[in-house]
C-alpha positions, 0 to 999 in steps of 0.5 A: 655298401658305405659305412654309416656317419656317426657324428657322436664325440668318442667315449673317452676311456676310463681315467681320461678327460675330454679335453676343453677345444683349444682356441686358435688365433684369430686371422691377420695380416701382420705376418704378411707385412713383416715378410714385406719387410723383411724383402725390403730390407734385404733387397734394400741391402744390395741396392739402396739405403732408402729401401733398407730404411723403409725395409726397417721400418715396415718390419718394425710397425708389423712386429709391434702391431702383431705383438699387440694384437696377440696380447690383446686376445 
């Protein structure tokens, strides 16, 4: 026989506190373009100096935008 959901939170035990839920950091793509960039750079190493630039640039664009978008949450 199935054991009965119970959704209720748990109890907390004398002395304890519930916890407020943490909030977590919204989606975003930033993460993805640095490690774009990141491969550009490093790719750009072995074969061209334009690659390397663009490598550079793309890391340096997602790192800012990242960074602003955390301190604006």
């Amino acid at each position: 026989m199935p054991e009965k959901d119970d959704h209720r939170p748990p109890v907390p035990r004398p002395g304890w506190k519930t916890l407020a839920p943490e909030k977590s950091p919204d989606a975003t793509f930033w993460p993805a373009a640095l490690a774009l960039g990141s491969v550009l750079l490093l790719w750009g190493l072995v074969s061209s100096l334009i690659l390397t630039a663009a490598g550079l640039a793309v890391m340096a664009v997602s790192i800012a935008a990242w960074l602003g978008e955390l301190r604006h949450e």
